[in-house]
C-alpha positions as CSV (number, residue, x, y, z in Angstrom):
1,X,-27.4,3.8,26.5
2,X,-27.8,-0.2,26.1
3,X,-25.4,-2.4,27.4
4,X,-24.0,-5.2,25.1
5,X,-26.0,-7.5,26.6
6,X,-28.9,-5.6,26.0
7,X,-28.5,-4.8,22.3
8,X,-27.9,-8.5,22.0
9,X,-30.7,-9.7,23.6
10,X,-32.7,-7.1,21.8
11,X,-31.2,-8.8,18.6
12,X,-32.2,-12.3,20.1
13,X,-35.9,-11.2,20.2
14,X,-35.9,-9.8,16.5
15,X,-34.8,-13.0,15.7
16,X,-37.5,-15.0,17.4
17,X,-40.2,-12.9,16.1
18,X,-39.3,-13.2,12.5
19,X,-38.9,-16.7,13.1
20,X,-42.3,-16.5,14.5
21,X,-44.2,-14.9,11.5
22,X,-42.5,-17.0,9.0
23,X,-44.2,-20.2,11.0
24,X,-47.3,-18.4,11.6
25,X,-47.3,-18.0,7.8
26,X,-46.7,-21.4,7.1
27,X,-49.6,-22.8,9.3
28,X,-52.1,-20.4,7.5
29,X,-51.0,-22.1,3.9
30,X,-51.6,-25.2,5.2
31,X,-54.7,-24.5,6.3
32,X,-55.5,-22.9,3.0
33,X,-54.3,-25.7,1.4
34,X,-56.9,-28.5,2.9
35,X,-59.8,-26.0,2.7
36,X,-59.0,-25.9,-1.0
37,X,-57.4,-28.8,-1.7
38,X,-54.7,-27.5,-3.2
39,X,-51.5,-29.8,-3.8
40,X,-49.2,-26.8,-4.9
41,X,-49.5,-24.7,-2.2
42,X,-49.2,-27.6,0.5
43,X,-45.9,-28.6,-1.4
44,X,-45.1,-24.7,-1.3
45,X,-45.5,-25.1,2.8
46,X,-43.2,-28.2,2.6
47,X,-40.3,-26.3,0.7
48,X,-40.6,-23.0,3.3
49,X,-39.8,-25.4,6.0
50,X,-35.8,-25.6,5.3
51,X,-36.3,-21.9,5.9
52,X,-37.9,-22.3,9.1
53,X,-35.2,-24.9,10.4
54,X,-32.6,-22.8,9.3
55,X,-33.8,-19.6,11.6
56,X,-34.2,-22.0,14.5
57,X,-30.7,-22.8,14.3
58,X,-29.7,-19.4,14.1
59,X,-31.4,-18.5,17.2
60,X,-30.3,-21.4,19.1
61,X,-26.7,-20.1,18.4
62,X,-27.6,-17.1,19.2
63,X,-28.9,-17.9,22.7
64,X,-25.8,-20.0,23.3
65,X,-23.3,-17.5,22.1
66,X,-24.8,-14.9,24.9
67,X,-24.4,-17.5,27.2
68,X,-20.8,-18.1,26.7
69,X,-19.4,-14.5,25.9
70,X,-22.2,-12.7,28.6
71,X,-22.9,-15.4,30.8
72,X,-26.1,-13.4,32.2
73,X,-28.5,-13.6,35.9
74,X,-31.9,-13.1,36.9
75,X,-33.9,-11.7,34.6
76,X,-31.3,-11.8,31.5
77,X,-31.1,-15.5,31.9
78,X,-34.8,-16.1,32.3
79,X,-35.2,-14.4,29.1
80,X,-33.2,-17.0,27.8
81,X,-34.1,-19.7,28.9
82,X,-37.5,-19.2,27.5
83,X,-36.4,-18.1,23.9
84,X,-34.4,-21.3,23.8
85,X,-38.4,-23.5,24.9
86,X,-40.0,-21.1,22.6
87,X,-37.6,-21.6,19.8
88,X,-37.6,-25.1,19.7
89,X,-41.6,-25.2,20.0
90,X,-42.4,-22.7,17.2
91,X,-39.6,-25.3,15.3
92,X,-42.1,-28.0,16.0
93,X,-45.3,-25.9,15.2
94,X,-43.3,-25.8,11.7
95,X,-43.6,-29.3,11.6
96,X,-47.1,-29.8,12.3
97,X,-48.1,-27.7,9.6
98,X,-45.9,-29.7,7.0
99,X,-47.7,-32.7,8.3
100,X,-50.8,-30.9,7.8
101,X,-49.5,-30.0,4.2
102,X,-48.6,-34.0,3.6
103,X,-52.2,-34.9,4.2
104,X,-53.5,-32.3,1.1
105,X,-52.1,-35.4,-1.3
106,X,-54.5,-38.2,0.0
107,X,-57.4,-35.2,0.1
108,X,-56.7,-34.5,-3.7
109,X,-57.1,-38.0,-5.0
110,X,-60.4,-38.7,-3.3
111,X,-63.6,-37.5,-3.6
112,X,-64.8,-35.0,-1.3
113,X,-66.4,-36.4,1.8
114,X,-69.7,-34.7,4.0
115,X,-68.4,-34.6,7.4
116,X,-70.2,-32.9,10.8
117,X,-67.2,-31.7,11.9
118,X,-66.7,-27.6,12.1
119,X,-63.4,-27.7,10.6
120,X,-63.5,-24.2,9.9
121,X,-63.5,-23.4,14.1
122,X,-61.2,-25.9,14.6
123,X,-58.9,-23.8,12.1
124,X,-59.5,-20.6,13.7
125,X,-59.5,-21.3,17.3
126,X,-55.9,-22.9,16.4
127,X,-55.1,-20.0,14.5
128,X,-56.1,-17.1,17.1
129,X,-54.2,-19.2,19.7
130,X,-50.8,-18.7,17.9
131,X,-51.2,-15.8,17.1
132,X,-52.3,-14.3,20.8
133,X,-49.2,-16.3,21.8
134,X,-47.0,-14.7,19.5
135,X,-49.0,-11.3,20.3
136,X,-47.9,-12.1,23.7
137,X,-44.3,-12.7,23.4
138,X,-44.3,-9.4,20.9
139,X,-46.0,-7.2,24.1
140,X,-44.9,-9.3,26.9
141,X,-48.2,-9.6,27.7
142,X,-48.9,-12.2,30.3
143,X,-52.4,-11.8,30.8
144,X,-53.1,-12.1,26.9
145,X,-50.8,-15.5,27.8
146,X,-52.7,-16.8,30.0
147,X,-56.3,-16.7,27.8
148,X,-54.2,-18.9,25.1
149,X,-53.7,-21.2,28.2
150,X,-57.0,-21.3,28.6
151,X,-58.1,-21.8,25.3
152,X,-56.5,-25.1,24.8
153,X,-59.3,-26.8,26.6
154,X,-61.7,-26.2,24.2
155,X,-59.2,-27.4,21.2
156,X,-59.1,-30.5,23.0
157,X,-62.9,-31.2,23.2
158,X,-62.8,-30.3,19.3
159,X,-60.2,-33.2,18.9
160,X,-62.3,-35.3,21.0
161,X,-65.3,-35.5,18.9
162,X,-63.4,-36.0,15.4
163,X,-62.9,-39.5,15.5
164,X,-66.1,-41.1,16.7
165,X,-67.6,-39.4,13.0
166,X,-65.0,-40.4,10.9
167,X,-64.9,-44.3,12.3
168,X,-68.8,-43.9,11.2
169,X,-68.0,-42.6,7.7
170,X,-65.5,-45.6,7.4
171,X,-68.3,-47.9,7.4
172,X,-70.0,-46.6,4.7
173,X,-67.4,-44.8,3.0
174,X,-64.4,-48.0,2.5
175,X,-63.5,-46.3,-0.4
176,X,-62.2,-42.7,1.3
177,X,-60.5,-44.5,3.7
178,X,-57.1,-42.5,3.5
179,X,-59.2,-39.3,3.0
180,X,-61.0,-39.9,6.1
181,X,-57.8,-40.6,8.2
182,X,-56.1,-37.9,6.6
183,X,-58.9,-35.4,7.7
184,X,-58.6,-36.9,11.1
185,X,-55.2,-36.4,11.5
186,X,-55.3,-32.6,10.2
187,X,-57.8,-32.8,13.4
188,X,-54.7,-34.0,15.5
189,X,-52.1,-31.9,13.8
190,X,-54.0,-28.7,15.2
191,X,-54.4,-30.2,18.1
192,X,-50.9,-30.7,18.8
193,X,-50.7,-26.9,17.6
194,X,-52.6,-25.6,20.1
195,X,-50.7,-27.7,22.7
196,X,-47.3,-25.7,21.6
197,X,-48.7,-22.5,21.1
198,X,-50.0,-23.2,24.7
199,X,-46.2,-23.7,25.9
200,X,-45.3,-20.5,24.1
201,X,-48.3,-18.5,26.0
202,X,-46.6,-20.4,29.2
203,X,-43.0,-19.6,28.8
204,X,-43.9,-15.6,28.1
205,X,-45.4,-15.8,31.7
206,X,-42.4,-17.3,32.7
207,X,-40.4,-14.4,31.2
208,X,-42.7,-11.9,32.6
209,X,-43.4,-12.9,35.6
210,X,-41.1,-15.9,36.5
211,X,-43.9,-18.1,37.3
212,X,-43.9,-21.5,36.1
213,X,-47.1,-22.4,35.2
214,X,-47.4,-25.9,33.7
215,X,-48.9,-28.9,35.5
216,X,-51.7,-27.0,36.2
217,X,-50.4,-24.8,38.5
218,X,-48.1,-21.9,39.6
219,X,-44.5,-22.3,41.4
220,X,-42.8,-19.5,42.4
């Protein structure tokens, strides 16, 4: 039979992981919403995000609740500790994709640019990295962690070539302007997207396992 603790904790995980769909949803309309240009559903993406603050204040209580009434060790605490990280960067993920959403505007009163960008890998890599993350934390899986870890590097070289081509297209395309920087900072959104999904893929290993992984290393 579970302990309090324990059916509270298992409570505490329900509550991250519909917090975490709910994001995860949210980043895939905004990514549907620049592919198709589509003002109403990035403004649908802005108006979900009240929900998605409002769960991450719930689980913050939560986690601070159990603290005070359970005031758990070890591996109770670590577990934690890690939803409280995770909570705020899935929060933050929220963001990025209203940003992402806020950028559809300047992409629907301009005319369609020809960029040699692969947006569409940039989208998916970002994508599959959430959701291995979130796979992870589901499973407590901290080998499946660890390949999101290592996927951010290749995110970043993707960020890395965006703005030499749009500082090109400027030249010639004065005009687009705000659709070009717009574009470029979807680029950076994602970017930042992968970072946090990242964290997420780094605190699961520190619930697993209790290593500590950032910095480029392991601490025991």
């Amino acid at each position: 039979m579970l302990s309090i603790l324990q059916n509270e904790l298992e409570k505490l995980k329900k509550r991250l992981l519909a917090l975490s769909a709910v994001v995860e949803e949210n980043l895939q309309l905004a990514i549907r919403a620049v592919e198709n240009r589509d003002a109403a559903l990035a403004e649908e993406v802005c108006e979900r995000d009240s929900k998605v603050d409002g769960m991450e204040v719930e689980v913050e209580e939560e986690c601070l609740k159990i603290l005070a009434l359970h005031q758990p060790v070890a591996v109770d605490l670590r577990f934690i500790v890690a939803v409280l990280k995770m909570n705020n960067d899935l929060e933050r993920i929220g963001d990025q994709a209203v940003n992402i959403a806020h950028k559809v505007q300047h992409l629907c009163n301009s005319e369609e640019v020809s960029i040699n960008f692969n947006f569409q890998a940039m989208f998916k890599r970002v994508q599959k990295m959430l959701h291995n993350a979130l796979d992870s934390l589901i499973n407590l899986d901290s080998e499946l962690a660890r390949t999101v870890c290592a996927m951010d590097d290749e995110v970043d070289q993707m960020k890395h070539e965006m703005p030499e081509e749009i500082f090109a297209l400027i030249k010639d395309n004065s005009e687009n302007v705000k659709s070009l920087f717009a574009l470029n900072g979807v680029v950076r959104n994602l970017e930042r997207i992968g970072d946090l999904a990242s964290n997420i893929a780094e605190d699961v290993i520190y619930m697993v396992e209790g290593n500590i992984i950032r910095h480029g290393g392991e601490f025991f």
